[in-house]
One Martini backbone bead per residue (centre of mass of N, CA, C, O) as a GRO file, in nm:
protein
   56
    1UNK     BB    1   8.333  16.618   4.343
    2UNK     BB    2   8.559  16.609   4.622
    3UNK     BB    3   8.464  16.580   4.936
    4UNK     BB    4   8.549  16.616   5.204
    5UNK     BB    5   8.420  16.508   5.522
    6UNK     BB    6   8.417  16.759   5.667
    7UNK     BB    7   8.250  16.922   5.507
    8UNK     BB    8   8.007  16.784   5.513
    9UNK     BB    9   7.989  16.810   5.827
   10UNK     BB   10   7.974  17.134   5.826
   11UNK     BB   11   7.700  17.140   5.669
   12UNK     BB   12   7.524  16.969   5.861
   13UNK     BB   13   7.581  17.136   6.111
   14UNK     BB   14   7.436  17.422   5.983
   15UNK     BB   15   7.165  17.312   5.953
   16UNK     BB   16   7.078  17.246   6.217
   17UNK     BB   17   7.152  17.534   6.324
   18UNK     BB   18   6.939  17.685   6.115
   19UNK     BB   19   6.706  17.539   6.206
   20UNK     BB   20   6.677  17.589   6.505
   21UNK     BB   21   6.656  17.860   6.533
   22UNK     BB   22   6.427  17.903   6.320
   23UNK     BB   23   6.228  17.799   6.505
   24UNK     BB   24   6.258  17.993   6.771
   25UNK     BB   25   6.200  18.273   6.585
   26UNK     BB   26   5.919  18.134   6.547
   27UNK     BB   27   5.831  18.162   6.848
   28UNK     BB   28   5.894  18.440   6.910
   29UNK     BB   29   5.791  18.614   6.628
   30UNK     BB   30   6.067  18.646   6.444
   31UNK     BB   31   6.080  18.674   6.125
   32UNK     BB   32   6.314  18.799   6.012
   33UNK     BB   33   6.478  18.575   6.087
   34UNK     BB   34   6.366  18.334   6.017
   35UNK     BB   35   6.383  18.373   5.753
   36UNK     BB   36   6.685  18.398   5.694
   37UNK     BB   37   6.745  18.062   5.855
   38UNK     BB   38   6.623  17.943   5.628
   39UNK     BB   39   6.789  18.038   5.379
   40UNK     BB   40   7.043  17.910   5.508
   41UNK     BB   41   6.950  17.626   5.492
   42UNK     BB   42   6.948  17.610   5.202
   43UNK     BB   43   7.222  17.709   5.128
   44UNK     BB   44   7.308  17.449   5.244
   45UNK     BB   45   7.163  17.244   5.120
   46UNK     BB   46   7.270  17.288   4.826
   47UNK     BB   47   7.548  17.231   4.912
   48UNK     BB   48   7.547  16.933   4.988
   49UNK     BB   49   7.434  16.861   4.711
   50UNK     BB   50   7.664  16.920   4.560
   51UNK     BB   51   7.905  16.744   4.713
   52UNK     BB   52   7.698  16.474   4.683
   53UNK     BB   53   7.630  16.377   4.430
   54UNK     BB   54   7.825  16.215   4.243
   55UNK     BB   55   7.998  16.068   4.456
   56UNK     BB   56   8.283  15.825   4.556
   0.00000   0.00000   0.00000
């Protein structure tokens, strides 16, 4: 798969996005938010993994 260069950085832009809430809603100690936010971040880092296996 040949993913454009945008789309790379908007999935990393995601990850890091749904990092950072994470970390928020775990010192919040709102458990179930930080699951999700969690989840959403694995969910992005694998299709970034997806995306980028090949290579250019």
């Amino acid at each position: 798969m040949n993913a454009p260069a945008w789309r790379i950085w908007l999935v990393t832009a995601l990850i890091c996005g749904w990092g950072i809430l994470t970390i928020r809603f775990v010192q919040q100690q709102q458990w179930v938010m930080a699951g999700l936010c969690a989840l959403l971040m694995v969910v992005n880092g694998i299709t970034l993994w997806r995306l980028t296996k090949h290579g250019k």
